[in-house]
N, C-alpha and C positions, 0 to 999 in steps of 0.2 A: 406271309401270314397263313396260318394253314385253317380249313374250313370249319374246327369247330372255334378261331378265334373271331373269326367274320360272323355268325349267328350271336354272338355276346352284343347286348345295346352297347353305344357308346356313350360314357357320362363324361361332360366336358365339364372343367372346374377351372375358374382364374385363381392366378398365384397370388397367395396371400389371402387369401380366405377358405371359409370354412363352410360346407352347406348347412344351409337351416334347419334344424331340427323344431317341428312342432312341440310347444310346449304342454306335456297333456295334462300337469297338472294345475295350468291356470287354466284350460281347457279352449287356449288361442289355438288356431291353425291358419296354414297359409291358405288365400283364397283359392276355391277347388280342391283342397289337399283334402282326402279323406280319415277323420281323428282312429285313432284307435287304443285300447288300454295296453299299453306292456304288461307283461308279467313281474319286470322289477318296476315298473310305478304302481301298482295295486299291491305288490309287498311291501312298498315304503308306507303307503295310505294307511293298510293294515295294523303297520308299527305304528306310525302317530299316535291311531286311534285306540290302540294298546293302552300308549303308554299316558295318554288321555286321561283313558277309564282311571287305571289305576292313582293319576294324579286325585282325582278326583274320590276315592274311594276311602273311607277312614280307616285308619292304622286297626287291623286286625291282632286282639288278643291271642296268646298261646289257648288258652280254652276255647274259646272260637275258633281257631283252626283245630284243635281237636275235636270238638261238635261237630264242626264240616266234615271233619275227614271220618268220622261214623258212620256220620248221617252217610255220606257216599256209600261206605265199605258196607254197611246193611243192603242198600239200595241194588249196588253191585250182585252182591250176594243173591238176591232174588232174581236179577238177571242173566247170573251168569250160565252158561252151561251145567247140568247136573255131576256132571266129572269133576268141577274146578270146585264146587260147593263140597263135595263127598273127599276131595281132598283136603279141604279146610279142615274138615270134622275129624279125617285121619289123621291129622299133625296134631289136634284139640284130645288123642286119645289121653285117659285117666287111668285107667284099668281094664283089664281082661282075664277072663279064666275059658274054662270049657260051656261056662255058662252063660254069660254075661260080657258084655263089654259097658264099658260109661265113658261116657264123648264130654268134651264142655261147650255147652250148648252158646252161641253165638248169640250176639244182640242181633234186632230185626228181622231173626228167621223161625216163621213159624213151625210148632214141631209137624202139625195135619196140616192137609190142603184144606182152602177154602175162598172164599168170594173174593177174586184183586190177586190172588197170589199165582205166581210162575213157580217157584222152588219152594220144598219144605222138608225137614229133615227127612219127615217118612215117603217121600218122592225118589229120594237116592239111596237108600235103607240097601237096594241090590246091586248098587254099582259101592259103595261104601262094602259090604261084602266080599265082592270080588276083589277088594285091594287088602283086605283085612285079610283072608284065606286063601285067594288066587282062583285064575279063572274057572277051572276045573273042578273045585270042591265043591261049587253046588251048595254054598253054605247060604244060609238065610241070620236078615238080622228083624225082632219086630221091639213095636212101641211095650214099652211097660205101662208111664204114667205120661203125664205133660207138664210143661212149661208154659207161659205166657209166650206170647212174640217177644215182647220187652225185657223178660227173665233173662238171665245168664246163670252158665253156672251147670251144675252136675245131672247129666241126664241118662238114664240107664235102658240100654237096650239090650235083649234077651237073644241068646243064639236059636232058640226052637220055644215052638208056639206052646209049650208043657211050662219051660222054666217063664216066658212070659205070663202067663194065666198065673202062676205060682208069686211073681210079685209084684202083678195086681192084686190078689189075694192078700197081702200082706200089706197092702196100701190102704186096703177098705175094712180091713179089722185094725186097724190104728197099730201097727205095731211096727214100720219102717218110722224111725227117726230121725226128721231131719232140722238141717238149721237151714236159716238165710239171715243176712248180712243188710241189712238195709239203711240210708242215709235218710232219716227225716226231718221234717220242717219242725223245727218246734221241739222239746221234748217233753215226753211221756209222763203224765204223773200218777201211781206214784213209778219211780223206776225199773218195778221190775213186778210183773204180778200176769194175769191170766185175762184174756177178755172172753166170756162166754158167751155172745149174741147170736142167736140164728140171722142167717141171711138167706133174701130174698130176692129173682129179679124181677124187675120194675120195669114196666113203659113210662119215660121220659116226653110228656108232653114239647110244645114250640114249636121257634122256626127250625128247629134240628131236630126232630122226633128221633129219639132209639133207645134202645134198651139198655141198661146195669144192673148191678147187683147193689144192694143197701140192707140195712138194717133192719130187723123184724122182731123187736125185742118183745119179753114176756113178761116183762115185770114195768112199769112207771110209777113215780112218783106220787102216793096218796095226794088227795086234796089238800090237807089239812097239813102237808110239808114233811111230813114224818114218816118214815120208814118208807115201804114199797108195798107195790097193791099189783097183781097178776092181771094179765090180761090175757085176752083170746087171742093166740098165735096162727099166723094165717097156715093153711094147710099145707103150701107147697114151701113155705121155709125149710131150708136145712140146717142143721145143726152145725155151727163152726166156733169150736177152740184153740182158741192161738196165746200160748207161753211166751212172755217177751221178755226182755233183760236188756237196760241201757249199760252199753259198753262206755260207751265216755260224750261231753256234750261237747261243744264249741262254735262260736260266730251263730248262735242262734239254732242251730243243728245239732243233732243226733248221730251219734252209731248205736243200729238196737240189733241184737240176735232176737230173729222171730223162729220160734217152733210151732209150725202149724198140726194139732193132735188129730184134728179132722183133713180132709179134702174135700174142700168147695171152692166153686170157681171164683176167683179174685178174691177169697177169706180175706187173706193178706193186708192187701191195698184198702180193702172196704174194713176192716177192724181198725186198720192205723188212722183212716183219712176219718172215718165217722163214729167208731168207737171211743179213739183215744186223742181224737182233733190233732191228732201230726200229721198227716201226710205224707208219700214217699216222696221224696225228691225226684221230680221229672215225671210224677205221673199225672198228668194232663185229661187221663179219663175221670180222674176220677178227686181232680182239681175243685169243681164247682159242679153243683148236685142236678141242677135245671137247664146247663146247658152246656156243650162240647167247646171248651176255649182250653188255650195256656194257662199253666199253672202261674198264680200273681204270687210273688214271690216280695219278702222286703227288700227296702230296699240296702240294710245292712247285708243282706245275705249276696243279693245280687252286687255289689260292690267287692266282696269277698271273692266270687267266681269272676268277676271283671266279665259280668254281663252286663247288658238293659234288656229292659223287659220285654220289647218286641223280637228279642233273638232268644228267648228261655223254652218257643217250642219247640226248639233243637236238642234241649237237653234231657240227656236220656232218663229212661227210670231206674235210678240206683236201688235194686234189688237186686240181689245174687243167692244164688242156691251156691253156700259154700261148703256143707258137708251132706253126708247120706250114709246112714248105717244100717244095714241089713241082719236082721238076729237070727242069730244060729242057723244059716242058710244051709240047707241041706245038710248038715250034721259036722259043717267045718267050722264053727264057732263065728261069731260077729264080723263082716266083711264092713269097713270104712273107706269109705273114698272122699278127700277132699279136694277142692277144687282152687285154683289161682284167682283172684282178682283183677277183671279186667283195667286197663291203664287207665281208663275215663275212671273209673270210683276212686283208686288208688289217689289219681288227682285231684279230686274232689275234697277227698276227707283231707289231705294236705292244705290242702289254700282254706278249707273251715278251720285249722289248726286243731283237729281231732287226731288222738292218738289211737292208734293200735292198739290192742290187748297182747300181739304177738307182730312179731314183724310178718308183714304179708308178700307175699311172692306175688308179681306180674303177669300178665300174658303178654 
């Protein structure tokens, strides 16, 4: 026997049996024996308790896993690296010239920085550059106008800070054109006409104190029922025109093209929700006037999406910036860019049985 077989203990075993192994997961051992977890008994436990959960869990709808998987990919999106974000928006390109580019602007990313956010479009604006021109060119990209966080849809960014100044300019004397695509609660009456209310924001008293924007109208209803009687407009109201047009209705729901003639902040959202009593679909801000909750949906509409109503504040705000025309831009005649429809609206207006005016492309 050679010496390093002499330093091995000896384990002596009778024939015909087997040693005892402690059992760890009734969690018996033999007396004196010290327990300990394997790594395949804590992966079995693991499983069980997997496949537990999920017994337990109720049959998840295709639109619920597509809410989930938004709600993630926005989430994502704000955590990710500024590269993996700036590459999103690169694959999202629309158009480009010498002047301009226009990206399609992402759900849950806001376009500026501000309070809670890690990533925003204008955060990667120089690394989105560098892959637009390469790393040597030194090129710049800057903000023209914005987007909501919740907006999708067509966003234009300026190659140098001349042509940027040039269509803000063009955004504040009303003469860029745009449409958006919106899914409302309710539809519009009558279907197609103008709502002119200035809008104002507001401190929202409660237990949720914050601020919106609302209506600040200049004309109400005489006493006497009849006609209209002007009233005193508060100072800081601003002026907002929004052109609408219902495309088609179904399951209690709208498709409306809104043309905003002004820019003010949430026009949009605040002419549909308290001018024209529709609502966007999925906008939660501006669901209920006194306090910050999920939009209450009916219950034929929620039926239609195969929600209930403690999962609807996962549903997005169906607004989309779907086109943008710029007029006679530097003397090369009307530049139009239109934009795809994300796959959450696309599905939406399908399960309402709303039709298209044109068949619409996906992202």
């Amino acid at each position: 026997m050679s010496r390093w077989t002499k330093s091995l203990p000896l384990v002596r075993m009778s024939t015909g049996a087997r040693p005892q192994v402690p059992d760890t997961d009734s969690g018996a051992s033999a007396p004196g024996h010290r327990t300990g977890l394997r790594a395949a008994d804590l992966a079995r436990r693991l499983h069980r308790e997997k496949a537990k959960r999920a017994e337990d869990q109720p049959p998840v709808t295709r639109l619920q896993r597509r809410v989930a998987e938004l709600k993630q990919f926005s989430q994502l999106l704000q955590k990710v690296h500024p590269n993996v974000l700036a590459k999103s928006l690169h694959r999202g390109l629309l158009f480009q010239n010498q002047d301009f580019i226009a990206i399609n602007k992402p759900f849950g990313v806001p376009v500026e920085d501000g309070p809670g956010t890690t990533n925003s479009i204008k955060s990667v604006l120089p690394v989105l550059a560098k892959m637009m021109d390469g790393l040597t060119a030194g090129s710049q990209l800057h903000l023209c106008h914005g987007l909501d966080k919740e907006t999708t849809g067509v966003l234009l960014l300026a190659r140098n800070e001349e042509t940027a100044e040039h269509i803000r300019t063009l955004f504040q004397t009303h003469q860029v054109e745009r449409k958006f695509w919106a899914v409302t609660v309710g539809a519009p009456v009558p279907a197609e006409g103008v709502v002119d209310i200035p809008v104002v924001e507001r401190h929202v008293a409660g237990p949720q104190p914050h601020f919106k924007m609302s209506l600040s109208p200049v004309f109400r209803v005489s006493d006497s029922g009849e006609g209209l009687t002007r009233v005193r407009g508060q100072r800081q109201a601003a002026r907002a025109v929004t052109r609408y047009r219902v495309l088609d209705n179904g399951q209690g729901c709208s498709l409306v093209e809104l043309q905003p003639v002004t820019v003010v902040k949430h026009q949009l959202r605040v002419h549909m929700a308290y001018g024209l009593s529709c609502p966007i679909l999925g906008d939660h801000k501006y669901a209920h006037w006194n306090k910050l909750a999920p939009q209450k949906l009916p219950e034929g509409i929620l039926k239609k999406l195969g929600l209930e109503q403690n999962k609807v504040r996962h549903l997005p705000l169906h607004l989309h910036a779907r086109q943008l025309t710029l007029p006679q831009f530097k003397g090369h005649g009307d530049i139009t860019v239109s934009c795809f429809l994300p796959k959450f609206f696309t599905s939406t207006v399908k399960r309402l049985q709303i039709t298209f005016p044109e068949k619409p492309q996906e992202l």
